[in-house]
PyMOL Python script that loads the backbone (N, CA, C, O; Angstrom):
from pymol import cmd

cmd.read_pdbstr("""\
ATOM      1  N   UNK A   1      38.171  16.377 -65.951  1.00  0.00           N
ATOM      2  CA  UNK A   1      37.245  15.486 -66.632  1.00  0.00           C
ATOM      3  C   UNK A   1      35.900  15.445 -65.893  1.00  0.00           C
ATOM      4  O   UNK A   1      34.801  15.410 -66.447  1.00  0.00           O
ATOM      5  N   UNK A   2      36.160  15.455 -64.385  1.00  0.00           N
ATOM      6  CA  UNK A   2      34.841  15.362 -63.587  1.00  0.00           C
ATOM      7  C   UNK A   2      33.939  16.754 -64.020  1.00  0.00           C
ATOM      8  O   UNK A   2      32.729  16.587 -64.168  1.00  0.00           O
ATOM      9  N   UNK A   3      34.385  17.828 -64.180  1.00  0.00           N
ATOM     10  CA  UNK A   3      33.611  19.463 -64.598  1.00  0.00           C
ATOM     11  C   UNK A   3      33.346  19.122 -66.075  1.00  0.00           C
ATOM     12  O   UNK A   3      32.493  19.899 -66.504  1.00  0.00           O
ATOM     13  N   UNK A   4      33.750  18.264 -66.999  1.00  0.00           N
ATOM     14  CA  UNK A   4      32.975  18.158 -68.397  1.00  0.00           C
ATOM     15  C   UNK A   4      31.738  17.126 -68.137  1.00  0.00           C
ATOM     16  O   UNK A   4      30.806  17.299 -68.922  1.00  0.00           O
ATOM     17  N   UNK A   5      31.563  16.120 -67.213  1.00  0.00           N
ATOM     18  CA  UNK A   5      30.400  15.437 -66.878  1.00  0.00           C
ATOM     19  C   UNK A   5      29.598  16.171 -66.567  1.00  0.00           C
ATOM     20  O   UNK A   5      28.449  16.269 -66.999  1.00  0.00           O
ATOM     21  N   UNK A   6      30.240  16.906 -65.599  1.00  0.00           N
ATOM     22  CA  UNK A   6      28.746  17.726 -64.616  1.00  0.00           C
ATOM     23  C   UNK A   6      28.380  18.269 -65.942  1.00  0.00           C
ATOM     24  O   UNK A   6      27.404  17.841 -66.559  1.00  0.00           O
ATOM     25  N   UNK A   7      29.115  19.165 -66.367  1.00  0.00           N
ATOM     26  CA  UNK A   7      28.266  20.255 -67.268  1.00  0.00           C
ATOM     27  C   UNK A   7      27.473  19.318 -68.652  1.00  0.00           C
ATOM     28  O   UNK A   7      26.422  19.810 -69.062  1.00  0.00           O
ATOM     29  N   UNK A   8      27.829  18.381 -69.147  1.00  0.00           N
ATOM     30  CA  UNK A   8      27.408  18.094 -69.848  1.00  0.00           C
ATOM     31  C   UNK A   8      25.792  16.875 -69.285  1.00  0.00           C
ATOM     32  O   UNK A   8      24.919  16.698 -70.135  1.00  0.00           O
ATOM     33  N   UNK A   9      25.706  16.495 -68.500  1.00  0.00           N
ATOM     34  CA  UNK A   9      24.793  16.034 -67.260  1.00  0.00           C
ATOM     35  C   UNK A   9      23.869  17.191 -67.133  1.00  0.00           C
ATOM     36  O   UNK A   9      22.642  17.092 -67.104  1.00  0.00           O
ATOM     37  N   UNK A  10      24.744  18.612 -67.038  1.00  0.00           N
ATOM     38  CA  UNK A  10      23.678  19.379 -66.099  1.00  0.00           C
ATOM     39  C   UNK A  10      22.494  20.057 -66.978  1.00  0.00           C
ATOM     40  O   UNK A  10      22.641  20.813 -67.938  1.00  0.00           O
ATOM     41  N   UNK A  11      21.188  19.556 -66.361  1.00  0.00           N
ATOM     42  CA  UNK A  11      19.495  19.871 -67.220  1.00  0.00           C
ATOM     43  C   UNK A  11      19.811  21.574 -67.159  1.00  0.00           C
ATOM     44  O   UNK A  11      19.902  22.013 -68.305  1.00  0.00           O
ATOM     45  N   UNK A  12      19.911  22.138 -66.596  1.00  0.00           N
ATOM     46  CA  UNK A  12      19.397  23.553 -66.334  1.00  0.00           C
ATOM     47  C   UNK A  12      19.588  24.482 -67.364  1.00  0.00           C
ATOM     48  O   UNK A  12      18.753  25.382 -67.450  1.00  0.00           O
ATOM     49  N   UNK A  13      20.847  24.440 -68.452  1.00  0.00           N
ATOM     50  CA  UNK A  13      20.808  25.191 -69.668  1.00  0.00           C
ATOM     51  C   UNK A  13      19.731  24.261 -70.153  1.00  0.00           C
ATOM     52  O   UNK A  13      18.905  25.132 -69.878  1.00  0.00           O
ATOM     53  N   UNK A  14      19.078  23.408 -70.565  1.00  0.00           N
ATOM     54  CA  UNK A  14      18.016  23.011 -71.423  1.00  0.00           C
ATOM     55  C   UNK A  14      17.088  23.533 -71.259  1.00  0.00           C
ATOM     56  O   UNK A  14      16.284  23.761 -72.162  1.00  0.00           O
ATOM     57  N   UNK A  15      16.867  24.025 -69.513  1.00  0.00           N
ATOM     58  CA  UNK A  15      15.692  24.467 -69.302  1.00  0.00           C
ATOM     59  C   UNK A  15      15.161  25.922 -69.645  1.00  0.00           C
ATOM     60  O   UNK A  15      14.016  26.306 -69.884  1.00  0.00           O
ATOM     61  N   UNK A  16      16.037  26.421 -69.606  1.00  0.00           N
ATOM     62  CA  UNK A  16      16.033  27.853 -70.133  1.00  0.00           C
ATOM     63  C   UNK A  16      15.570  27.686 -71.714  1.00  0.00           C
ATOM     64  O   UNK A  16      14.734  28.326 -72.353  1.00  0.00           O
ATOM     65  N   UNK A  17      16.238  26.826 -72.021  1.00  0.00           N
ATOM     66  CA  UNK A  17      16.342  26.898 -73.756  1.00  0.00           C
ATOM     67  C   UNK A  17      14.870  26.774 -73.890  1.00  0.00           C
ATOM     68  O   UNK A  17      14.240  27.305 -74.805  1.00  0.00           O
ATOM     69  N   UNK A  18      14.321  26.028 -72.911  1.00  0.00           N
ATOM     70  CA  UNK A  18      12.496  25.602 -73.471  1.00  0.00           C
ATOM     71  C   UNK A  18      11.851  26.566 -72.753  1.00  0.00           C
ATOM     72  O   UNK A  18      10.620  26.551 -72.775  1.00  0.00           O
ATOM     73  N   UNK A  19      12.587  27.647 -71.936  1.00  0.00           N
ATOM     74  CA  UNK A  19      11.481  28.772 -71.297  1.00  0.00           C
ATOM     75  C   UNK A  19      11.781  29.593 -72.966  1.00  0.00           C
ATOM     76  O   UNK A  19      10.818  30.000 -73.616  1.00  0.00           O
ATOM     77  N   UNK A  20      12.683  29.685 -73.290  1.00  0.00           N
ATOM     78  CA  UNK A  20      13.137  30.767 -74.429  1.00  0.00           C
ATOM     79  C   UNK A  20      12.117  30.093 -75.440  1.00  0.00           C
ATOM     80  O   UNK A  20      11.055  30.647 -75.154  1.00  0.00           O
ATOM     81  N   UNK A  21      11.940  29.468 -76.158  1.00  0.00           N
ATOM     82  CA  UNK A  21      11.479  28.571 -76.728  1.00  0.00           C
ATOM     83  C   UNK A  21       9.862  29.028 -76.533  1.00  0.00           C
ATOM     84  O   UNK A  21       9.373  29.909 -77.240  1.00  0.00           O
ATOM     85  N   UNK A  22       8.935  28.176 -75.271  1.00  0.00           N
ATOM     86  CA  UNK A  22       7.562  28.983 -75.288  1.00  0.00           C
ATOM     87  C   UNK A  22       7.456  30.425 -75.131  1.00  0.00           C
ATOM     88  O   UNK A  22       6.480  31.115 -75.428  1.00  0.00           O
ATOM     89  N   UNK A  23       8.514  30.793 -74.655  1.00  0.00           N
ATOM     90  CA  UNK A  23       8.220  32.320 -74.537  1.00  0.00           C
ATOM     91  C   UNK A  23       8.194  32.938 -75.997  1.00  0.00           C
ATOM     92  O   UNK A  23       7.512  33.921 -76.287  1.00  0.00           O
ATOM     93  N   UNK A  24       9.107  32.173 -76.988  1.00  0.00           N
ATOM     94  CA  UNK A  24       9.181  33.066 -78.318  1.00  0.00           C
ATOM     95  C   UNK A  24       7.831  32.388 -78.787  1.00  0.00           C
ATOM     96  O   UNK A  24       7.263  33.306 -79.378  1.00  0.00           O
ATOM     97  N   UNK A  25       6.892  31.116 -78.851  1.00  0.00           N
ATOM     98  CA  UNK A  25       5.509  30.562 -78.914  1.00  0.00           C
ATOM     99  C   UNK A  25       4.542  31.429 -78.843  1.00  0.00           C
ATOM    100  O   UNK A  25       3.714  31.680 -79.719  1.00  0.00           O
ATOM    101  N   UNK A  26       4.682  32.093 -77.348  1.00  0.00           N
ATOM    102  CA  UNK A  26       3.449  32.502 -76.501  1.00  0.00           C
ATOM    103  C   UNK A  26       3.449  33.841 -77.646  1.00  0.00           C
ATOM    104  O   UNK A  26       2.385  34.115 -78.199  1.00  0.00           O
ATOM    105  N   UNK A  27       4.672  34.626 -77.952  1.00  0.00           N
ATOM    106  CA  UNK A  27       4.950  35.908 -78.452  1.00  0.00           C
ATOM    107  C   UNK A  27       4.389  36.162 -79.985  1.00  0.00           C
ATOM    108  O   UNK A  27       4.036  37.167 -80.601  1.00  0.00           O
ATOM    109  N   UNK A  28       4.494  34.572 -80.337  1.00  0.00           N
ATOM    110  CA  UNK A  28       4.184  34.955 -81.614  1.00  0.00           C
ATOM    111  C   UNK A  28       2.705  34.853 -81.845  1.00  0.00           C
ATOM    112  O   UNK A  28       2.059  35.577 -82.603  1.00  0.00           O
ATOM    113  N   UNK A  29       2.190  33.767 -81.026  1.00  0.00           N
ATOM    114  CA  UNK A  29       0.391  33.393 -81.047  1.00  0.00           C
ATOM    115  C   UNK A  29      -0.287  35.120 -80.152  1.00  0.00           C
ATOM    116  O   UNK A  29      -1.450  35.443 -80.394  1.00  0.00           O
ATOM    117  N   UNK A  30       0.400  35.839 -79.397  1.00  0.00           N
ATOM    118  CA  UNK A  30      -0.042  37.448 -79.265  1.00  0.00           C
ATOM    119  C   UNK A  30       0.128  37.881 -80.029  1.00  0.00           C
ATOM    120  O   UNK A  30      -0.913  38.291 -80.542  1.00  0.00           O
ATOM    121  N   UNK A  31       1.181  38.157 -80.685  1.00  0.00           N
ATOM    122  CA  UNK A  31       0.928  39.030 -82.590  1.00  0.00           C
ATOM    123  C   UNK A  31      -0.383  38.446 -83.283  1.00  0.00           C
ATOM    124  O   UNK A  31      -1.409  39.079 -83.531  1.00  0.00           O
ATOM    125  N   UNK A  32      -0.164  37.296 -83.503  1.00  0.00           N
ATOM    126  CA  UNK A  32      -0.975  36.886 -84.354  1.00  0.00           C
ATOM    127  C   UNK A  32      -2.877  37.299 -83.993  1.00  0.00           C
ATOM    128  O   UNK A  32      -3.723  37.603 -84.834  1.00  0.00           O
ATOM    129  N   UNK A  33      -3.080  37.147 -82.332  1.00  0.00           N
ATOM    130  CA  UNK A  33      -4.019  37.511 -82.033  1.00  0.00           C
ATOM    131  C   UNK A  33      -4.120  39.410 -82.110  1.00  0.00           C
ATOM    132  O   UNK A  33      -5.189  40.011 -82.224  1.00  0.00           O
ATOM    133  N   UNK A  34      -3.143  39.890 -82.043  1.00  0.00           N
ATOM    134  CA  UNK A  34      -3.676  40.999 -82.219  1.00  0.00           C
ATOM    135  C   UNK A  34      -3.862  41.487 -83.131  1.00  0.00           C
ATOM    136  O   UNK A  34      -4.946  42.019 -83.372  1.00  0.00           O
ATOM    137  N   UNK A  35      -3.062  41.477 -83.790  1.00  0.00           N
ATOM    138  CA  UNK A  35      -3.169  41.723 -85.298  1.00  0.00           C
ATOM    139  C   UNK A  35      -4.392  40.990 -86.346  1.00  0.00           C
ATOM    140  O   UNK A  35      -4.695  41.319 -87.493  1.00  0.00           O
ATOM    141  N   UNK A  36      -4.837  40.113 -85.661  1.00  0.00           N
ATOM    142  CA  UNK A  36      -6.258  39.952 -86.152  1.00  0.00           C
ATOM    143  C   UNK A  36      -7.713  40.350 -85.784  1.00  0.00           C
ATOM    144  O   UNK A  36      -8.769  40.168 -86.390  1.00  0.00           O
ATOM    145  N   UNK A  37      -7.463  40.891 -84.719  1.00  0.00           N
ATOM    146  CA  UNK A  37      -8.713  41.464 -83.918  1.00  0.00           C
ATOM    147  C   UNK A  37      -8.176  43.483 -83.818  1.00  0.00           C
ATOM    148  O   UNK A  37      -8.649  44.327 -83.056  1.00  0.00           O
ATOM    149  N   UNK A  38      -7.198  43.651 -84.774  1.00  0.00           N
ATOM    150  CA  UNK A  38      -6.924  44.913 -84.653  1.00  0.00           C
ATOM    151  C   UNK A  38      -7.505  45.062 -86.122  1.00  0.00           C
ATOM    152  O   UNK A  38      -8.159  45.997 -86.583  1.00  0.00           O
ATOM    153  N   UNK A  39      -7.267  44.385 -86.473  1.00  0.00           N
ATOM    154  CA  UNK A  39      -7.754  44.756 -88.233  1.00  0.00           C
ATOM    155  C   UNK A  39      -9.592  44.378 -88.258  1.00  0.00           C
ATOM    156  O   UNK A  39     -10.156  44.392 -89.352  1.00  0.00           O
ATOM    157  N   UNK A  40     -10.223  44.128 -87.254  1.00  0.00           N
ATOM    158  CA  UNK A  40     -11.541  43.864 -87.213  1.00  0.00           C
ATOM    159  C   UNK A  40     -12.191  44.931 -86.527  1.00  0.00           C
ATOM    160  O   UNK A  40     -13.369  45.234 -86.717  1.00  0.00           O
ATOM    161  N   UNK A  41     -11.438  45.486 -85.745  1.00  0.00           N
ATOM    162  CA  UNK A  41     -11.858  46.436 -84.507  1.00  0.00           C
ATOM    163  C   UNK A  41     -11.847  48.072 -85.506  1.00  0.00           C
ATOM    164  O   UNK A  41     -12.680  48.951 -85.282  1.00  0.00           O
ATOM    165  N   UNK A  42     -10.676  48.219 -86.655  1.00  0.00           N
ATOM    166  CA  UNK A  42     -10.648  49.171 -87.275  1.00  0.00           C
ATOM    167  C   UNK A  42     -11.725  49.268 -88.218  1.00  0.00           C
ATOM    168  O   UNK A  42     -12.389  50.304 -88.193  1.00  0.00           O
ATOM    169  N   UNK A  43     -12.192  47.820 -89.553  1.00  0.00           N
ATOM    170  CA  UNK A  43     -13.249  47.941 -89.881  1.00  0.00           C
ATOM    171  C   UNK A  43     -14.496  48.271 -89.125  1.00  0.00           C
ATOM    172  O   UNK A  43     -15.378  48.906 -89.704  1.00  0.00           O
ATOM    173  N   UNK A  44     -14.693  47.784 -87.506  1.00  0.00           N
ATOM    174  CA  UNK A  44     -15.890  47.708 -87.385  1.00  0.00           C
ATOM    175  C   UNK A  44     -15.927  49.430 -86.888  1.00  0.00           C
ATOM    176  O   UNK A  44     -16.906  50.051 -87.302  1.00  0.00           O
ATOM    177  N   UNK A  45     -15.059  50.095 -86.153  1.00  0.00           N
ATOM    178  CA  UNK A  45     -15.284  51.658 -85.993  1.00  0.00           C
ATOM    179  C   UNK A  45     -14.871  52.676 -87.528  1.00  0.00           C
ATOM    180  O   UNK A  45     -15.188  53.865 -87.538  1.00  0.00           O
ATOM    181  N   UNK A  46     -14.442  52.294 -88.255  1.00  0.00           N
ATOM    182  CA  UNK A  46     -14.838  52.614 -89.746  1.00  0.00           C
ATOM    183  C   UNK A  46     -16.182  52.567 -89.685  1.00  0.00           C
ATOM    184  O   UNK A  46     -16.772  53.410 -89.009  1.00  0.00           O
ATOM    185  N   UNK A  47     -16.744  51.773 -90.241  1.00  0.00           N
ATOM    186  CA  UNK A  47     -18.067  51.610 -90.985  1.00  0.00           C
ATOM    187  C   UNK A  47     -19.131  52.728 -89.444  1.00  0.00           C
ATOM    188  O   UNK A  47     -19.999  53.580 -89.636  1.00  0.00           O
ATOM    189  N   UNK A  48     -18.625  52.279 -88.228  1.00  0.00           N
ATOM    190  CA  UNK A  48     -19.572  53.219 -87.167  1.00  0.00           C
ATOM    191  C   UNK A  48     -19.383  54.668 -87.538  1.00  0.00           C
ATOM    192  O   UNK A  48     -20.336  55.371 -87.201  1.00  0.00           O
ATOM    193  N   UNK A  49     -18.684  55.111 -87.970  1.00  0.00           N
ATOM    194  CA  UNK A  49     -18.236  56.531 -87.855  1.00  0.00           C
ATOM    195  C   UNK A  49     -18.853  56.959 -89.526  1.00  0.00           C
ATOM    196  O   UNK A  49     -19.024  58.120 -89.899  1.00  0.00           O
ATOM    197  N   UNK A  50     -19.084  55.891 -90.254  1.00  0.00           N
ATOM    198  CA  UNK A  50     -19.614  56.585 -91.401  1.00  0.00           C
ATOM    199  C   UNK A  50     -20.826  56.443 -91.093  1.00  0.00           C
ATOM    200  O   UNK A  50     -21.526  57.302 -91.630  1.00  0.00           O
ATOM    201  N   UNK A  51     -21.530  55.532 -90.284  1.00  0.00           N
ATOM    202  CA  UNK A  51     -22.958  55.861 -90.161  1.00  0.00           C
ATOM    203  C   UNK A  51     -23.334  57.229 -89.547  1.00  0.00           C
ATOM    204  O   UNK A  51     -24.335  57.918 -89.747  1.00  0.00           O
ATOM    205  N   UNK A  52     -22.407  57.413 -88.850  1.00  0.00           N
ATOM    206  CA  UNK A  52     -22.698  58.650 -87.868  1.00  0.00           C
ATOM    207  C   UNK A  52     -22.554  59.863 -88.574  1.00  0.00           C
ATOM    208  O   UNK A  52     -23.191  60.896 -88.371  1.00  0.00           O
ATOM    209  N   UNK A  53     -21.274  59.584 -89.800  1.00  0.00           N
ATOM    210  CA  UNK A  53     -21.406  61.017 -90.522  1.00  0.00           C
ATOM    211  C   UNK A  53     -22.428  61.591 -91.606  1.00  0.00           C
ATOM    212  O   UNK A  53     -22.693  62.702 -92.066  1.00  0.00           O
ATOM    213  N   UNK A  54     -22.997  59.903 -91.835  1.00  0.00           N
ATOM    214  CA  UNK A  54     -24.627  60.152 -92.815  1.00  0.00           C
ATOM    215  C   UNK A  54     -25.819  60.318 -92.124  1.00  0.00           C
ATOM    216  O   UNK A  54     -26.872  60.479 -92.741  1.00  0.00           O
TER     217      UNK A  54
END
""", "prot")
cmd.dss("prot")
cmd.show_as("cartoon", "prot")
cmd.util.cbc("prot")
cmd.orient("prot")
């Protein structure tokens, strides 16, 4: 009975759960940034490369 207190007492699986947690956060706000500055970076060397070919 005393090993179902501890474990159920013990913080340290929670803590993981909230590293897992911002880490899947941090992962998704980097997609999101790249994938928006990748689709800007392609228009803007598009349009350079047609100036250059006129």
């Amino acid at each position: 009975m005393y090993s179902l207190v501890n474990f159920i007492k013990d913080e340290e699986g929670a803590t993981i759960a909230e590293y897992a947690l911002l880490l899947g956060l941090i992962l998704v706000a980097v997609v999101t940034v790249v994938t928006a500055f990748g689709t800007n970076i392609s228009s803007a060397v598009s349009k350079a490369s047609g100036k250059l070919i006129t």
